[in-house]
Every structure is written in structure tokens, then in C-alpha cells.
C-alpha positions in Angstrom: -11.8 54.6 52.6 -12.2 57.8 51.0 -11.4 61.2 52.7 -15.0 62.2 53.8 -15.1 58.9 55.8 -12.3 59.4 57.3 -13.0 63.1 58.6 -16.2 61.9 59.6 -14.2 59.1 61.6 -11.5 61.2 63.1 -15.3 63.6 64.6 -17.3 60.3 65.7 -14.5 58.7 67.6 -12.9 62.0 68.8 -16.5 62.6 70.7 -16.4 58.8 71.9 -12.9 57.7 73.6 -14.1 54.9 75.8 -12.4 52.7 77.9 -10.4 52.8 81.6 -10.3 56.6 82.1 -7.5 57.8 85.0 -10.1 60.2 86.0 -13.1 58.4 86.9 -14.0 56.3 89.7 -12.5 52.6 89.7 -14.5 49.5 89.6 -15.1 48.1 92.7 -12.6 44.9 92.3 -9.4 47.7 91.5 -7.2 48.5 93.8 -5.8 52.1 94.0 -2.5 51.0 94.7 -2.2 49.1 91.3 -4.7 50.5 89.4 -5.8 46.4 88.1 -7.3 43.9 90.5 -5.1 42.5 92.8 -2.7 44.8 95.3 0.7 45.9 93.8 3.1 42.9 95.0 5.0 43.8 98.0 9.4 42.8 97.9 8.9 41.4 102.0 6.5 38.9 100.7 8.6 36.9 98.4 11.5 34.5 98.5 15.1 35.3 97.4 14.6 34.6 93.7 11.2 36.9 94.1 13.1 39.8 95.4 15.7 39.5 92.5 13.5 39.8 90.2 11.5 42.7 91.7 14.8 44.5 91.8 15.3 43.7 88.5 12.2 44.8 87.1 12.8 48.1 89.4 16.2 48.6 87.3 15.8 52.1 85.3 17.8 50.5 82.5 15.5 47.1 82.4 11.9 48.1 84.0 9.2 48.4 81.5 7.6 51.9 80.3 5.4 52.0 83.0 7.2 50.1 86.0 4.9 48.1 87.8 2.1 49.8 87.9 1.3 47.7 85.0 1.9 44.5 83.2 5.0 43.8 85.2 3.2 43.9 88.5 0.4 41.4 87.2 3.4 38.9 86.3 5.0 39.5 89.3 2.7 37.3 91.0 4.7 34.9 89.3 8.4 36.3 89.2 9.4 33.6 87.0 6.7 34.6 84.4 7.9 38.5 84.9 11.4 37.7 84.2 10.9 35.5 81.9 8.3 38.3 79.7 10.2 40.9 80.7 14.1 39.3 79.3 11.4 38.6 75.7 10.0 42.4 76.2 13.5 44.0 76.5 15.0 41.6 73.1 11.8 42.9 71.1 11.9 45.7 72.2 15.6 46.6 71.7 17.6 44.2 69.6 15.7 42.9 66.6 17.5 45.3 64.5 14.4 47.1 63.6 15.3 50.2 65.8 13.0 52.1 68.0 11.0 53.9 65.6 9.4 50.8 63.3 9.1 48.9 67.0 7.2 51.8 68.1 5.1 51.7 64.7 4.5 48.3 65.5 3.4 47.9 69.0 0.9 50.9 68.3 -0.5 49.0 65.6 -0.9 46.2 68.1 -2.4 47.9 70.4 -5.0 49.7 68.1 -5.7 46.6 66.9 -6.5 45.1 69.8 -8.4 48.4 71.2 -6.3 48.7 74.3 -6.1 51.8 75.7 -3.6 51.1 78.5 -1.3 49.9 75.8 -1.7 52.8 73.9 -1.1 55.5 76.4 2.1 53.7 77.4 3.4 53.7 73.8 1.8 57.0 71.9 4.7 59.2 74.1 7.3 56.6 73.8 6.7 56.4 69.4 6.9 60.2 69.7 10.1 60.1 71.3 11.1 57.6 68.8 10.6 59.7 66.1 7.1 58.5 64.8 5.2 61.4 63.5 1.9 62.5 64.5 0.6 61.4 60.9 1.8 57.9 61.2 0.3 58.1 64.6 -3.1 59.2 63.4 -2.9 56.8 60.5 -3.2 54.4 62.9 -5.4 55.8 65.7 -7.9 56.5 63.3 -7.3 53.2 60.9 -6.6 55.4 57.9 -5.7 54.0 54.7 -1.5 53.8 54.5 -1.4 55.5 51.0 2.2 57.9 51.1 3.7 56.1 54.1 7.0 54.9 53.5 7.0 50.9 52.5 8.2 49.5 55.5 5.8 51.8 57.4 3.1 50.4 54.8 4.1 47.0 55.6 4.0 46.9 59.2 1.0 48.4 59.7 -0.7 46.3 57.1 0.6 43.4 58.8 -0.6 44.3 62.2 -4.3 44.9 60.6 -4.5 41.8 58.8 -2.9 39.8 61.4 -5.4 40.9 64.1 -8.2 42.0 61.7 -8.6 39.0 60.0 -6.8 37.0 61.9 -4.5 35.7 58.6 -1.6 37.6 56.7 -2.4 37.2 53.2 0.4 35.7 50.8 1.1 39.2 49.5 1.4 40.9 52.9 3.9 38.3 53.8 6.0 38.0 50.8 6.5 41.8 51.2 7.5 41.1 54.2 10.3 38.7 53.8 11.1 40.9 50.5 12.1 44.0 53.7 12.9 42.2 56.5 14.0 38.6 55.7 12.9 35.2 57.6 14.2 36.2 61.0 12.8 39.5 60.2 9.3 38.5 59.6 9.6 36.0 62.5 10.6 39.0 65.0 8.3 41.2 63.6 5.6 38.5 64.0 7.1 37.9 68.0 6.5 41.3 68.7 3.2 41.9 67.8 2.2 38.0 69.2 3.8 39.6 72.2 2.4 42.9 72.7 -1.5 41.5 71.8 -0.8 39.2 74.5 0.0 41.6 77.1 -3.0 43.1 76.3 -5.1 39.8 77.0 -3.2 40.3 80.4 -4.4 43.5 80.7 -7.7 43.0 80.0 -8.0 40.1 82.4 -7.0 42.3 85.4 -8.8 45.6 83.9 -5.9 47.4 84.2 -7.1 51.0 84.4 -5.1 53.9 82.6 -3.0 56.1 85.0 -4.6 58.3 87.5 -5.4 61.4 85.2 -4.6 60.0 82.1 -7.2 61.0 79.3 -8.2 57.9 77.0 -7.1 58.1 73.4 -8.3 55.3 71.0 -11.5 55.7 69.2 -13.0 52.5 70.8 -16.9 51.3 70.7 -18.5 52.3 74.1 -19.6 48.2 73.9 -16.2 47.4 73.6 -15.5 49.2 76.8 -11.3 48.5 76.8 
């Protein structure tokens, strides 16, 4: 993509952020408590193993990003699903060896890829904390070509675009990958993207609606509407 494209890219979809805005009224099957369409799921109404896991997932040190105002409380209609996700969230998350800043790299990439807002707004401040900078973040907002990005940066976020772009990882991509990360590497790597695109099925499924406030940030086709 050459540089007048892209400037002209970053002007269109600056002036047309679409998707579940926290400002705006919510669709009629969204409830306000949750902010998706069922009710948040309430501790007194489940059994013993249903209130351990709620505590669980109420843990500072184990909850997701966003608690359960989010993916969490849609799985907690099944609290074996939530613990289930949530013990594959914190591994992926946490102990693949890839450390906080490629993980961040590559959940954004998922969740560009799939055009999920939600996703997005929980992870842009959490790969800032990481230490992903504001160009790598644009980069990828904005689908810019990866051209001076450090080659495991490069990789990644190649990976994530062929992966969910054309739905195959070409035999370069791949061998690069190995070539970085190793087997387990590319099979982590590959886990954690397969598992971040399908929270955003979840997501989708419930229209789970960004928090209350919350400004959308993804360039995504009004049509598209995520």
C-alpha cells in the first residue's frame, strides 16, 4: 500500500468508527446490567460449583480484563465453559513464554482482524501498558504495511492477517514462524489467536456492547456494524 493510501485510510476510517458505541442508546434485546443480551448472572442462582467459579472469575489475580461485564459473564451461563476458557485465557495469556508485549501484539491483531470493537477497546490500553507502541498499534488499526517493524512484530502480525484474511498461512509465513518461535511456539501462537477470534464469535452472538462511554476505535465498514 503506498503512503497516500494509507493517509487517505487513516482520514476515511477516522470519520467512520462504527460498531457498539458506550454512548448511544442499546438495542432493545441488551440489558443495561450486562451490556450483551441476557442479564449479568446472579451468585444466588447457582449451585456450589457455580458459585466457585464466579468467585473465581471475581479473583483480581484470575478475572479477565473486563470482569464480567463481558465474555466471562456470557460463559458463566455455563460455569463449566467459564472455567474452563477462562484456565485456556489465563495460560495464553500469561505463560507461553511470549511475554505480555508480543501477546498483546497478537490479540490486537486478532481482534482487528476480526473487526471487533469490544475486543479492541479491552486490549488497545492493556498493549499500551505492555509496552506496544502507538506505531505498532496504528500499524494495525489502520492495516498498514509492516515494513520497519521488528521481525517477530512482522511475523505475528502477518500471521494474524493471513490467518484471518485469507483464511490460510502461506508456507513462507509459517516457516518464519517455526524459524522464531519453534513447534510449540507456532502451535501457541496459533491457540491464541484461534482463541481470541473465538471470543469474538461469542461476542458477536450476544452483541456485546462497548462500555458505557466508551468511544469506538476500529475503522470498521458501517455494513459491518461490529
Amino acid at each position: 500500500m503506498c503512503a497516500a493510501s494509507v493517509v487517505l485510510l487513516e482520514t476515511v476510517c477516522a470519520q467512520n468508527l462504527s460498531g457498539p458505541t458506550g454512548g448511544a442508546a442499546l438495542p432493545k434485546d441488551v440489558y443495561p446490567d450486562s451490556r450483551f443480551r441476557l442479564p449479568l448472572p446472579k451468585r444466588d442462582d447457582m449451585d456450589d460449583y457455580g458459585k466457585r467459579v464466579f468467585d473465581m472469575l471475581a479473583d483480581p489475580s484470575r478475572r479477565s480484563l473486563v470482569g464480567l461485564n463481558g465474555p466471562a459473564g456470557i460463559r458463566m451461563y455455563d460455569p463449566r465453559v467459564a472455567e474452563m476458557m477462562n484456565n485456556a485465557n489465563l495460560y495464553l495469556r500469561r505463560e507461553t513464554g511470549f511475554g505480555d508485549r508480543l501477546t498483546e501484539i497478537a490479540i490486537l491483531t486478532t481482534a482487528r482482524e476480526m473487526e471487533n470493537q469490544f475486543e479492541w477497546s479491552a486490549h488497545e490500553p492493556a498493549g499500551r501498558k505492555a509496552g506496544v507502541e502507538p506505531a505498532i498499534i496504528d500499524v494495525i488499526r489502520f492495516r498498514k504495511p509492516v515494513a520497519g517493524l521488528g521481525e517477530k512484530e512482522t511475523l505475528i502480525i502477518r500471521f494474524g492477517r493471513e490467518l484471518f484474511g485469507q483464511k490460510k498461512v502461506s508456507s513462507a509465513t509459517f516457516a518464519e514462524a517455526l524459524r522464531l518461535f519453534g513447534r510449540r511456539g507456532v502451535v501457541d501462537l496459533t491457540s491464541l489467536m484461534a482463541f481470541y477470534s473465538a471470543t469474538s464469535a461469542l461476542l458477536n452472538a450476544f452483541d456485546m456492547q462497548l462500555p458505557e462511554g466508551q468511544t469506538p476505535q476500529l475503522p470498521i465498514p458501517a455494513s459491518t456494524g461490529r
